[in-house]
C-alpha positions in Angstrom: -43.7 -52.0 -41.7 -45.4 -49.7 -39.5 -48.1 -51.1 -37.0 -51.4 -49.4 -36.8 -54.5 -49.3 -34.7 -57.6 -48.0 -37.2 -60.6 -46.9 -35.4 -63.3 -48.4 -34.0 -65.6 -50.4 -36.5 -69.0 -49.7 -34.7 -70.8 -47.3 -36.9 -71.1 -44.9 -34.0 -67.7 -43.9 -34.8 -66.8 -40.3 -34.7 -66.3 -38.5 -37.6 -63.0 -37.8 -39.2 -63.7 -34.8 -41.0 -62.0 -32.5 -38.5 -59.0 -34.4 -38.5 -58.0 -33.8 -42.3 -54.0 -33.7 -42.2 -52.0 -31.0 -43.8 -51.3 -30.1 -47.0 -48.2 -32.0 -48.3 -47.1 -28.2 -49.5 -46.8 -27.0 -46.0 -44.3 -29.7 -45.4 -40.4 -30.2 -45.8 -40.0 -31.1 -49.2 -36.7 -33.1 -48.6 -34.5 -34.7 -45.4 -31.9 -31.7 -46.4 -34.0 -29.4 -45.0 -34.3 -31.0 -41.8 -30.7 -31.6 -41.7 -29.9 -27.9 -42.2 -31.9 -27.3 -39.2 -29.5 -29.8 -37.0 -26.6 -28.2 -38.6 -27.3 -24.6 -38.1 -28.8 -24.9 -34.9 -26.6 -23.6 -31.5 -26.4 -27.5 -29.9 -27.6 -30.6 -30.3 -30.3 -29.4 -27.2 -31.7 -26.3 -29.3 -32.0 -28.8 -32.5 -34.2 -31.0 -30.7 -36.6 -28.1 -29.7 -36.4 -27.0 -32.9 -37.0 -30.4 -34.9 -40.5 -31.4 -32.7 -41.9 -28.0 -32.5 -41.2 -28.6 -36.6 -42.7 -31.6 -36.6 -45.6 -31.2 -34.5 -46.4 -27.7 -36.7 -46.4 -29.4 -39.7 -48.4 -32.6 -37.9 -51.1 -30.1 -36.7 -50.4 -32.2 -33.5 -51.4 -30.5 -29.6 -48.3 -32.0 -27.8 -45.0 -33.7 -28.8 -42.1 -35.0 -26.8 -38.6 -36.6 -27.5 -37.2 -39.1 -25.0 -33.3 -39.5 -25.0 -32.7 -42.9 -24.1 -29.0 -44.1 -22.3 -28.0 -48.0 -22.6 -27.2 -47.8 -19.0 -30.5 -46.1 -17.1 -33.3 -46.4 -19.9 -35.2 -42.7 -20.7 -33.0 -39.8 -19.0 -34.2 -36.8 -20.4 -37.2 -35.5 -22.4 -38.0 -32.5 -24.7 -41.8 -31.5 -25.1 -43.8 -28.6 -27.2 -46.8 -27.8 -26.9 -49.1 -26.2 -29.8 -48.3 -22.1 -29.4 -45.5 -22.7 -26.5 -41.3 -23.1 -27.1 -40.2 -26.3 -26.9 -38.8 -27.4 -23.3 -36.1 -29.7 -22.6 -35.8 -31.3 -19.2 -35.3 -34.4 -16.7 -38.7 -34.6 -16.0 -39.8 -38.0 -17.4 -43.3 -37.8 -16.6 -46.0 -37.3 -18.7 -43.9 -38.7 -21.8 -43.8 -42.0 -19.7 -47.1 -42.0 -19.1 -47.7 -42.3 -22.4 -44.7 -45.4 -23.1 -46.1 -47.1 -20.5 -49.8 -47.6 -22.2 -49.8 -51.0 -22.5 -49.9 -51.4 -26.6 -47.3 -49.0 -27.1 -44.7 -50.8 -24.8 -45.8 -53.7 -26.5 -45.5 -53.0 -29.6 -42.5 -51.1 -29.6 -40.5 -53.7 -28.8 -41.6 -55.2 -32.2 -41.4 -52.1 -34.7 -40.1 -48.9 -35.0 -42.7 -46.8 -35.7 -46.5 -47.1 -34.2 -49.7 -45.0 -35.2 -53.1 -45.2 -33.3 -55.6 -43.8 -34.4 -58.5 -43.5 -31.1 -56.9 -44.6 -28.1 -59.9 -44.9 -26.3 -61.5 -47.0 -29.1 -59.0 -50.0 -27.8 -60.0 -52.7 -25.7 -58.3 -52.2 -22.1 -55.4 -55.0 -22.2 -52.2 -55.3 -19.6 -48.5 -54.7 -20.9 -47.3 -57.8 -22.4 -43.9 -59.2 -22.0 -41.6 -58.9 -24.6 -41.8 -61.9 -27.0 -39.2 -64.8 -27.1 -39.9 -64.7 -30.7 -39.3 -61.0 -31.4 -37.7 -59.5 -34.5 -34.1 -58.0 -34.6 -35.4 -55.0 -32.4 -35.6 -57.0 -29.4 -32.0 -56.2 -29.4 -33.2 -53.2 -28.1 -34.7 -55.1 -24.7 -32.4 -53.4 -22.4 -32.2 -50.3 -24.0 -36.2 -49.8 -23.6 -37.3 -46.4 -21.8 -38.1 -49.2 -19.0 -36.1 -51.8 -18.3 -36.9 -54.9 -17.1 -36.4 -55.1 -13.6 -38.0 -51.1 -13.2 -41.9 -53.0 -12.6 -40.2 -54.3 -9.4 -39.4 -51.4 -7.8 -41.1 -50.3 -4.9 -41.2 -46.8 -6.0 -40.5 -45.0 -8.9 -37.8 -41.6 -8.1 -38.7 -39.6 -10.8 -37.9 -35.8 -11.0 -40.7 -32.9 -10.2 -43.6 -32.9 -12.3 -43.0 -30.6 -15.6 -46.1 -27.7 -15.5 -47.3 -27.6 -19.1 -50.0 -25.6 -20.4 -52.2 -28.4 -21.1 -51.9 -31.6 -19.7 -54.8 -32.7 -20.9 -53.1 -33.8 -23.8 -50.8 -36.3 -22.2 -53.2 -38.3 -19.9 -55.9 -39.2 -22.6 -55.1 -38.1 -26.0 -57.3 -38.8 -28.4 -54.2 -40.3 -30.9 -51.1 -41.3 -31.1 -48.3 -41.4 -33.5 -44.6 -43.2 -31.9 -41.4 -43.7 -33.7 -37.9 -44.7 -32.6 -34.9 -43.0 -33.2 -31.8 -45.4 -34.0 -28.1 -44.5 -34.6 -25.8 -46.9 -35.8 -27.6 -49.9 -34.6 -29.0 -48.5 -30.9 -32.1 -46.8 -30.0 -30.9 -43.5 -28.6 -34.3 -42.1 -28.6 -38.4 -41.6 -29.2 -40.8 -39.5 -30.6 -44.2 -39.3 -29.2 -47.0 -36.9 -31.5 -50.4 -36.6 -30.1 -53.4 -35.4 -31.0 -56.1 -34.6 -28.7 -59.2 -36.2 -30.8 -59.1 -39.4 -32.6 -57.2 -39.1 -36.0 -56.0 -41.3 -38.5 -52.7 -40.7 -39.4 -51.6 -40.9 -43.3 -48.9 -42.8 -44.8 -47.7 -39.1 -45.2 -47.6 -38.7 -41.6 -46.0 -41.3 -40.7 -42.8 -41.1 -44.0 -42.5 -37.6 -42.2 -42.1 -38.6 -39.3 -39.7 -41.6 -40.2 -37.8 -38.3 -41.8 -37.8 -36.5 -38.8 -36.4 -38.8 -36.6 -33.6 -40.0 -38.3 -32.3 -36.2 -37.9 -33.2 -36.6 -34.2 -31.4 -39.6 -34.1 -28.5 -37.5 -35.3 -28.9 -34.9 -32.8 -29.7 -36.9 -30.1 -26.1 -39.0 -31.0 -24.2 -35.3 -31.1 -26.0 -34.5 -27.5 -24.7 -37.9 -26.2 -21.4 -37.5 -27.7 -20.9 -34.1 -26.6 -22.3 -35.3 -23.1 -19.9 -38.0 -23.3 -17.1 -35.6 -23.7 -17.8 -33.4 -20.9 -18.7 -36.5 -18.4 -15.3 -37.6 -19.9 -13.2 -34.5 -18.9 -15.7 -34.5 -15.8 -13.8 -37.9 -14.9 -10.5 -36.9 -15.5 -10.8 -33.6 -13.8 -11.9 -35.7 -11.2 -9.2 -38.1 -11.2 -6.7 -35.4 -11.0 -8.1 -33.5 -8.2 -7.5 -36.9 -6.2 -4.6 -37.9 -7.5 -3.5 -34.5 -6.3 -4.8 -35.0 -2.5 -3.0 -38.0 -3.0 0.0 -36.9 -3.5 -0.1 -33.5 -1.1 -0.8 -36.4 1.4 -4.1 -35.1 2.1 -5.8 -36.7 5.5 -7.6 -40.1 4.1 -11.1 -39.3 5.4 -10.8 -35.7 2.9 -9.8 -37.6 0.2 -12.9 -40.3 0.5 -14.7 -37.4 0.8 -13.3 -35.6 -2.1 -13.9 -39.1 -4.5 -17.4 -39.6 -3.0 -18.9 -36.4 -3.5 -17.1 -36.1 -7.3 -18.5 -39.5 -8.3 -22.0 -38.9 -6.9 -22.3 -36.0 -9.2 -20.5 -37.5 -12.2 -22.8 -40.2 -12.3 -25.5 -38.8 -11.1 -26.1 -41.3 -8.0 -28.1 -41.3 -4.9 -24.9 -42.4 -2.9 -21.0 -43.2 -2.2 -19.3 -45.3 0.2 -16.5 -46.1 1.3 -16.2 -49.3 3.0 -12.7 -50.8 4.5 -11.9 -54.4 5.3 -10.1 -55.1 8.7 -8.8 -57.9 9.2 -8.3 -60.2 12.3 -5.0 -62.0 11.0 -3.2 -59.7 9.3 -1.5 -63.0 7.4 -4.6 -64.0 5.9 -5.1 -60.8 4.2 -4.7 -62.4 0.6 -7.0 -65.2 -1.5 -4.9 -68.0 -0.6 -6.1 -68.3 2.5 -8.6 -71.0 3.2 -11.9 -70.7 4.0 -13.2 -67.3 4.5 -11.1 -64.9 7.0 -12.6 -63.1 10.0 -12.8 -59.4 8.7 -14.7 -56.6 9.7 -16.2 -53.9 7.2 -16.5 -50.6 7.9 -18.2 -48.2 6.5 -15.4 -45.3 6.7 -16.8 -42.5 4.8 -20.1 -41.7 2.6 -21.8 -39.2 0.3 -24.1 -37.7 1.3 -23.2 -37.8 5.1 -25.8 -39.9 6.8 -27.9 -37.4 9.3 -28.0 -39.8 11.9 -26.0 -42.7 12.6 -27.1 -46.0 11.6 -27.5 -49.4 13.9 -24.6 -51.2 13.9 -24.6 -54.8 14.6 -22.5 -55.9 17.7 -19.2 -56.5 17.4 -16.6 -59.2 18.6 -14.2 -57.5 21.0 -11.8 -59.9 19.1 -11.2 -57.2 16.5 -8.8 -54.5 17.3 -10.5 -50.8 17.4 -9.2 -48.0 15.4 -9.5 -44.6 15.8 -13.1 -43.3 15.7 -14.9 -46.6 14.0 -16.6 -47.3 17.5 -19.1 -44.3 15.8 -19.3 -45.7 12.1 -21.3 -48.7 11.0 -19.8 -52.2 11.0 -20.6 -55.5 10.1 -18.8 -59.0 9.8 -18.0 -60.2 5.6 -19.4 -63.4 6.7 -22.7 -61.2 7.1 -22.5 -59.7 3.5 -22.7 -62.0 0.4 -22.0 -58.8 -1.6 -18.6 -58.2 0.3 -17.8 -61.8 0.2 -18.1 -61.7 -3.6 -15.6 -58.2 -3.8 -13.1 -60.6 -1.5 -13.2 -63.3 -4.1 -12.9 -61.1 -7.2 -10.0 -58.0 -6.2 -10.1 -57.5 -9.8 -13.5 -57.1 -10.6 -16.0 -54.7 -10.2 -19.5 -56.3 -8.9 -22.5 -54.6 -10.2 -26.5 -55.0 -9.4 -28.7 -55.7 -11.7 -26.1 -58.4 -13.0 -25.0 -58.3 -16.0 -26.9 -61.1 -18.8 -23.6 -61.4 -20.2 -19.7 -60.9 -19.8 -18.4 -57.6 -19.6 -15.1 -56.5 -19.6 -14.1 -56.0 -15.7 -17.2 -56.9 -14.2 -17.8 -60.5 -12.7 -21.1 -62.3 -13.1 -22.9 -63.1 -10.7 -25.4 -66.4 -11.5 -27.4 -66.2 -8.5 -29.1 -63.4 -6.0 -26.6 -62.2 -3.1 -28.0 -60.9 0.0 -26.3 -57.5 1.4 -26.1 -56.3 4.9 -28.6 -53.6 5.6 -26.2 -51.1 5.8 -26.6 -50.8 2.0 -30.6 -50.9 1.6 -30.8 -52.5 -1.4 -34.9 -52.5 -1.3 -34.4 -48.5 -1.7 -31.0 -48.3 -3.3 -31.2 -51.7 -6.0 -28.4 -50.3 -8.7 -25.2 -50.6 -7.3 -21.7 -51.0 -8.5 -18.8 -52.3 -6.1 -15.3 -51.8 -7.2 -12.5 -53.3 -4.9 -9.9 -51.5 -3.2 -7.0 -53.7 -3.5 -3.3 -53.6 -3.2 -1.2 -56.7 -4.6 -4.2 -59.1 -4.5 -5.0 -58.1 -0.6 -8.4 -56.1 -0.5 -8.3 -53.1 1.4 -11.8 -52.5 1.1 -14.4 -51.7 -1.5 -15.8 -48.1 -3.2 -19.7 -48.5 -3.8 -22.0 -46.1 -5.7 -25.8 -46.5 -5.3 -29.1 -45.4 -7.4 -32.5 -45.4 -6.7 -33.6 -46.0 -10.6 -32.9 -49.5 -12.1 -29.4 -48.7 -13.8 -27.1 -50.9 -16.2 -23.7 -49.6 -16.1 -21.6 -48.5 -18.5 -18.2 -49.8 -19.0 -16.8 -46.6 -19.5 -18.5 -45.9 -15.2 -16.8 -48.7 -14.5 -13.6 -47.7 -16.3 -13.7 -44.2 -13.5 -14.9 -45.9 -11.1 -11.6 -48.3 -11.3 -9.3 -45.3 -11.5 -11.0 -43.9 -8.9 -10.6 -47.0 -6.8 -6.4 -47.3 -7.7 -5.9 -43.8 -6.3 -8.0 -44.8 -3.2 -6.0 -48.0 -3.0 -2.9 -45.5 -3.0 -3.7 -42.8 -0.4 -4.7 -45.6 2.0 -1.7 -48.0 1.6 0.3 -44.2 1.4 -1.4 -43.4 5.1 -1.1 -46.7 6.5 2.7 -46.8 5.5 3.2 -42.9 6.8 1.7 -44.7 9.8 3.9 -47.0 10.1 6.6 -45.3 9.3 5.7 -42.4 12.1 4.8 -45.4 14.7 9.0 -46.6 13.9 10.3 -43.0 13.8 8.2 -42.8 17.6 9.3 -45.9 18.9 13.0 -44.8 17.6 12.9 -41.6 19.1 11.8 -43.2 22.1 14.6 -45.2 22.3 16.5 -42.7 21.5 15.0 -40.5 24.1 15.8 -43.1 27.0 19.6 -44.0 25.6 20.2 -40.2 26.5 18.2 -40.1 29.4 20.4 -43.4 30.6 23.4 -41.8 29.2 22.4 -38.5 30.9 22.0 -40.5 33.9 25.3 -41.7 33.7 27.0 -38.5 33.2 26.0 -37.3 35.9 26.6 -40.5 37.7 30.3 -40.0 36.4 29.8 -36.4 37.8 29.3 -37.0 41.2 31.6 -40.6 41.2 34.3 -37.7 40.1 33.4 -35.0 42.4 33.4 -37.5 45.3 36.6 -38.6 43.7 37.9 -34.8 44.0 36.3 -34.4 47.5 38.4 -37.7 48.3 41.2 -36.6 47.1 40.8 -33.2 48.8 39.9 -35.2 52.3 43.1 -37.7 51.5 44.9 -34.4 51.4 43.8 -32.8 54.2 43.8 -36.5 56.1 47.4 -37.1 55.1 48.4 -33.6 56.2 46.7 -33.7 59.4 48.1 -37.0 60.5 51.6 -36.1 59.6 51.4 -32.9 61.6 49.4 -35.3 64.4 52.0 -37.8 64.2 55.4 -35.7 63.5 54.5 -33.2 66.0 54.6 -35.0 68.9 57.5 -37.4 67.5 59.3 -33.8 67.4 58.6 -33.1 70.9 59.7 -36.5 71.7 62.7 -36.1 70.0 63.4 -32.7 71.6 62.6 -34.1 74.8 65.0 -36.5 74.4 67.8 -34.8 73.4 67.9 -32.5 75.8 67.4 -34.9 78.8 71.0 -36.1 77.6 72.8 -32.9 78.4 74.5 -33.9 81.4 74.4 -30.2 83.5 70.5 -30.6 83.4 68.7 -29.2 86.6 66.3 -31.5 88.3 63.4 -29.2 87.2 63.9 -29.1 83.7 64.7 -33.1 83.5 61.0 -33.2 85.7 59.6 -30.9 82.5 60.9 -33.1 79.6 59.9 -35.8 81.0 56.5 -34.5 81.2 56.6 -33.3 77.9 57.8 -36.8 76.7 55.2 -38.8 78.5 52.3 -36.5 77.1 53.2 -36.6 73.6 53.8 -40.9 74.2 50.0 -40.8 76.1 49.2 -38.6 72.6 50.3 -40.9 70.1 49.0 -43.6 72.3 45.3 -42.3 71.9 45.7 -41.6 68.6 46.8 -45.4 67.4 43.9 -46.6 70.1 41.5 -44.8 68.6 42.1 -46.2 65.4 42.5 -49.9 66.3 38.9 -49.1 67.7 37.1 -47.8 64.5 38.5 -51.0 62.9 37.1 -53.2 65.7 33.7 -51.5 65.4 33.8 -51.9 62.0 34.7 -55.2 61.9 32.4 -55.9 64.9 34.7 -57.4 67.0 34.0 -55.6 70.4 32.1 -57.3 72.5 29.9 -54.6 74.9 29.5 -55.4 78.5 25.8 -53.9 79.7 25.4 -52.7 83.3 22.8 -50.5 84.4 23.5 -46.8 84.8 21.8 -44.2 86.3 22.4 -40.4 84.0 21.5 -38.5 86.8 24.8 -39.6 88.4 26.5 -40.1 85.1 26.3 -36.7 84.0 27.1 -35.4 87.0 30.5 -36.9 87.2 31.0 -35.8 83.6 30.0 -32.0 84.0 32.3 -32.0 87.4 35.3 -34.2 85.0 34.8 -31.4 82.5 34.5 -28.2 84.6 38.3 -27.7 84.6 39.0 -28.2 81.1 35.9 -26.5 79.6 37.3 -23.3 81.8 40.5 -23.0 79.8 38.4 -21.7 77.3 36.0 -19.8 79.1 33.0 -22.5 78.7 30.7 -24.1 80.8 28.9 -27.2 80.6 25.0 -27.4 82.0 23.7 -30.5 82.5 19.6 -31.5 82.4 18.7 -34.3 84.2 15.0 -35.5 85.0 14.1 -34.7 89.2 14.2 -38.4 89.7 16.5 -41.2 88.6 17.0 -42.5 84.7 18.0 -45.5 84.6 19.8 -47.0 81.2 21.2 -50.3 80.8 24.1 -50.1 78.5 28.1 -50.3 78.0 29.4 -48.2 80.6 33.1 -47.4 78.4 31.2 -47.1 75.3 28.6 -44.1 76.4 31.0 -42.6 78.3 33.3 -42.2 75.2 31.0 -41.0 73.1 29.8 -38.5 75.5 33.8 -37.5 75.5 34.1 -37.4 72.3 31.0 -35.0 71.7 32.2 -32.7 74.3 35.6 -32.7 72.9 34.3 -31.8 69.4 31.9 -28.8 71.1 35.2 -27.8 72.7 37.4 -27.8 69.9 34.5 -25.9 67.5 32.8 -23.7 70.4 32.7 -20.1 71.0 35.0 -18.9 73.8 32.6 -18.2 76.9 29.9 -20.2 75.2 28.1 -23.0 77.3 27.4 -26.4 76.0 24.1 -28.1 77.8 23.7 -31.6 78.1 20.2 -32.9 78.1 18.8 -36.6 79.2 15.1 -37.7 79.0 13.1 -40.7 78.7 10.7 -41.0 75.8 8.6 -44.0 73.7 9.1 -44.9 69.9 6.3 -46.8 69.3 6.1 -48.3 72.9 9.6 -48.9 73.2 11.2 -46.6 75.8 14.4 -44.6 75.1 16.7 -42.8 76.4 17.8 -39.5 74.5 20.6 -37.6 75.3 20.9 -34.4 73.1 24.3 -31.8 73.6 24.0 -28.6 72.2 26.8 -25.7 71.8 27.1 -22.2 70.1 30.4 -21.9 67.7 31.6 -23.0 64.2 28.4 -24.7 62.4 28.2 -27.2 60.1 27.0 -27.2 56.5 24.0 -28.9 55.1 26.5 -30.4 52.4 28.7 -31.4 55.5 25.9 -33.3 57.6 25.4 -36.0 54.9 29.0 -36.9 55.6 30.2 -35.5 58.7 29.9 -38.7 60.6 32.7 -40.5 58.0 36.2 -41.0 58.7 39.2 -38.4 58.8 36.1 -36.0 57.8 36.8 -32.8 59.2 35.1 -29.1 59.6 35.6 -27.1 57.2 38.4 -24.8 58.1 39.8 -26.8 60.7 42.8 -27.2 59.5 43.1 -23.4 58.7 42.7 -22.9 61.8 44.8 -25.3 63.9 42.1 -27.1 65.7 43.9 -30.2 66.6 42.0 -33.5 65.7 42.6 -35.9 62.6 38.7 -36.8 62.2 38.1 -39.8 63.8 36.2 -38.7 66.9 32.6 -38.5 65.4 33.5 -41.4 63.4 34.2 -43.6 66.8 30.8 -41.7 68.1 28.8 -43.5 65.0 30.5 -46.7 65.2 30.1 -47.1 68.9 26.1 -45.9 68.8 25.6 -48.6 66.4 27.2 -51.0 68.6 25.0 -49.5 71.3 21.9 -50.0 69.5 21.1 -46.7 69.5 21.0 -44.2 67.2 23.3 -40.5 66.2 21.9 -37.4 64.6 22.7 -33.9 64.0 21.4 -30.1 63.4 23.1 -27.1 62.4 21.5 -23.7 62.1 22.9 -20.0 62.2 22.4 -17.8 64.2 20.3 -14.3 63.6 23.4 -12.4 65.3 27.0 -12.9 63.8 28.2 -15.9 62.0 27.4 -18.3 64.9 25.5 -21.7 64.6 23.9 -23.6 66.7 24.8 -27.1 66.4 23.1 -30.1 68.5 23.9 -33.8 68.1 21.3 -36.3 69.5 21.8 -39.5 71.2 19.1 -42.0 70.7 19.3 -45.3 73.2 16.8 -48.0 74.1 16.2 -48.4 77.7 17.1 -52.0 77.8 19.0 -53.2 74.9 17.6 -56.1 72.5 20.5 -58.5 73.7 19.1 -61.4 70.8 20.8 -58.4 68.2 
């Protein structure tokens, strides 16, 4: 039955004869006729424009409208005409809301289907009423109304730019009104609004037309939704594929949030995507088993659109481990966040705001009010829909979608948003595991990297232990020929010697020469076993040194007069440097003088013929410690930078040496180092050539303290 509103009964009321409806001849005779118009029409869209500029032509109205009504977000579009304009459709809700909101035509049309009123200003001014616990089946409809329930609480109404029409006039005080529903298979999908600019009263003929009319808008507001739901259908799968693809090109994570946010913003037509991940401080109590809730931090890794500034973040316990950039994105604790806490109790459930009255599939319930942290603004942002991002019952984090207008959602949103969630769930336990897996391959190349840096190490230890092996073997060599020719040659002599001091017809001058010959080669072989029951002393530090004091002035004077006669067999001279005064040394008398002998017989042996050797003394102070330095220098046969390193070793000789003749079987320098040490002192040398010839100049340095430590 439909409800209507007669005019006032004062009789100052206007006249009606100006409002005489049309002729029932100008009219559709039958439904068909509005049906062929839905059927031959371009799209459901152009069959709308075409159906209320129909009806409001035949209505004699001034304005109509069409509002297409969604379960999920109440009125979404509208479709208006205007007497001598096209029809317009568009998302502009206003002024056709204006007009659903008047109090007795919310009202009402929670309780009929159709409404007619006559004078609007003839009613008494009343506030909207509530929808009646005792309504008939169309309260059904309650949350399918053009407002739900909870859009009076809003703050603020986001509704798109204001529509310019001709005449407005005709929405904010019409002078009549004439509102039907549209249903389709049980829902309201839609309403039709005819106005009239003066008071009229609408006909039973009016009103049957109009019943007509909108059961074909019913139909083409269906076909719109249906087609609509088609295309947002392939807009989801599309979707789903371009992320599923990122996936699995192994797209960075942060481009593939991206690529889901700003794909599911537009699909759903939101205000705005997040991406939030949980991070948690024990990685074992990752799953729901766990007592008690677990210390986890959310961030908020990515959103849609990008947020111009960045946002407070709460402080944060340095107890959590810091990843990457997320010092720069907002955090909060899931103790701070009933909303979280509710996505970390359900993994497998989508959370959704306004709750749901009653179970649907996927989506838990909540009883009670959460509270959110403020990084998701509820008080501007109230619809929003959480779905988990979860892997085995662990939740990795959550994928949020926000409106400003109040919003039911639809299972077939929450349906996307799920698969949209699983291929999330996928790239991030893919990029976590490439992590992973890169971290091992790093740590194993590491490894890797220092086993052949070790084994390189060892090569080349090997390297050298072989080279100095071969330079052993070489010195072995050269030792073992040198002491056989050092040995066997006088033993030869000996032998000679010997035999020829039996031949009985010997003169007394050659027995006197023999002899000679045999006691030298004897005092020879003598030296040479000496010398080496000496290193072995020294190195076994069983000499003991008895100190006197010395003074070098006279010390290397007797040396430089001992030496004139032999240095002259070779042309050489030896020039001793000794300060004006005395410089006194308190030391082992034997031992500094055969070291000094042995230095002088190794510049003789390796010195240029006519060359002169100089022997220097002079006193200086290492760190207040006086001492004595005695430095001999001669021009001749150098030695090598490889050769100073070792030259100071046993049985080392010069290179050459041997080559050469130069007598020797290198234990001299050897018995120079050994006795310095037992001397307290130290031995150096330097060897640089020449800038004429192949001569080097070669200085070894002898390095004594004054008075000896005797407690050493």
């Amino acid at each position: 039955m439909a409800k209507r509103f007669p005019l006032s009964q004062h009789d100052d009321a206007p006249a009606m004869a100006s409002c005489e409806p049309a002729s029932p001849g100008d009219r559709p005779r039958t439904a068909h006729d509005l049906l062929q118009i839905v059927l031959e029409s371009a799209s459901p869209e152009a069959a709308l424009g075409q159906l209320l500029a129909e009806v409001g032509t035949r209505l004699g109205a001034d304005a109509c409208g069409i509002g297409v009504l969604s379960r999920s977000q109440g009125l979404t579009q509208t479709c208006y005409w205007e007497a001598g304009n096209q029809p317009i459709l568009s998302r502009a809700l206003c002024p056709l809301l204006d007009v659903l909101e008047l109090p007795p035509v919310r009202s009402s049309m929670a309780r009929t289907s159709l409404l007619s009123i006559s004078d609007v200003s003839a009613l008494p001014p009343s506030p909207a009423l509530p929808l009646p616990l005792d309504a008939d089946e169309e309260s059904a409809d309650a949350l399918h109304q053009w407002l739900p329930e909870f859009w009076e609480n809003l703050p603020t109404r986001s509704i798109d730019p204001p529509l310019e029409l001709e005449n407005r006039a005709n929405w904010s005080s019409p002078g009549s009104i004439l509102v039907a529903k549209t249903r389709f298979q049980g829902w309201t999908n839609g309403v039709v609004v005819i106005l009239r600019s003066q008071p009229y009263l609408w006909t039973e003929s009016d009103m049957q037309l109009l019943r007509t009319v909108s059961d074909q808008v019913s139909v083409a507001i269906s076909q719109m939704q249906l087609q609509q739901q088609v295309q947002q259908q392939f807009r989801y799968q599309s979707l789903v594929d371009r992320v599923t693809s990122a996936v699995r090109n192994t797209v960075a994570t942060e481009q593939v949030f991206q690529l889901a946010l700003e794909g599911a913003t537009s699909a759903l037509r939101v205000d705005r995507g997040l991406v939030a991940l949980y991070k948690y401080k024990d990685p074992l109590h990752k799953g729901r088993t766990s007592p008690g809730m677990p210390e986890v931090r959310v961030t908020i890794e990515s959103q849609f659109p990008k947020a111009e500034t960045a946002q407070p973040r709460p402080a944060r316990s340095e107890a959590f481990p810091h990843e990457g950039d997320a010092s720069a994105k907002p955090s909060f604790r899931l103790s701070d966040c009933e909303l979280c806490q509710q996505v970390f109790a359900h993994p497998d459930l989508a959370i959704a705001l306004p709750s749901y009255p009653e179970t649907q599939s996927g989506v838990a319930v909540l009883t009670e009010s959460v509270a959110a942290a403020a990084v998701f603004d509820l008080t501007a942002l109230p619809s929003v829909l959480l779905v988990p991002l979860e892997n085995q019952g662990t939740v990795l984090g959550v994928f949020v979608v926000q409106q400003q207008q109040p919003r039911f959602w639809l299972p077939e949103e929450v349906a996307f948003l799920r698969m949209m969630a699983a291929q999330l769930s996928t790239a991030i336990i893919q990029t976590r595991t490439l992590r992973q897996v890169n971290s091992l391959v790093d740590e194993r190349t590491a490894q890797l990297r220092r086993s052949l840096d070790v084994q390189a190490k060892l090569y080349e230890k090997t390297r050298q232990q072989v080279e100095q092996l071969r330079r052993l073997n070489e010195v072995m060599e050269e030792f073992l020929s040198t002491v056989s020719h050092e040995l066997l040659t006088p033993l030869t002599s000996m032998k000679v010697a010997i035999r020829m001091l039996r031949e009985a017809n010997l003169a007394p001058e050659q027995r006197d020469r023999y002899l000679e010959i045999l006691e030298a080669q004897c005092a020879q072989e003598t030296r040479l076993i000496n010398d080496l029951l000496t290193l072995q002393k020294l190195e076994s530090q069983s000499v003991t040194a008895q100190f006197q004091q010395l003074d070098l002035q006279y010390v290397l004077r007797d040396l430089q007069q001992t030496w004139a006669d032999s240095l002259a067999e070779q042309q050489m001279t030896l020039e001793a440097e000794v300060p004006s005064r005395s410089l006194m040394l308190r030391t082992d008398p034997d031992s500094l003088h055969r070291i000094l002998t042995e230095l002088l017989t190794n510049a003789k042996k390796y010195g240029e013929v006519g060359s002169k050797i100089v022997l220097k003394a002079s006193l200086e102070a290492e760190e207040s410690v006086p001492q004595v330095v005695l430095s001999l220098t001669n021009t001749g046969a150098g030695i090598t930078p490889e050769e100073i390193p070792v030259i100071f070793e046993k049985f080392r000789r010069g290179q050459g040496a041997t080559q050469k003749a130069i007598p020797g079987i290198g234990l001299g320098l050897a018995l120079v180092k050994g006795l310095t040490a037992h001397l307290s002192g130290a031995i150096a040398v330097t060897s640089q050539p020449m800038t004429k010839g192949a001569l080097w100049k070669t200085c070894f340095t002898l390095t004594l303290p004054q008075v000896p430590d005797l407690s050493r």
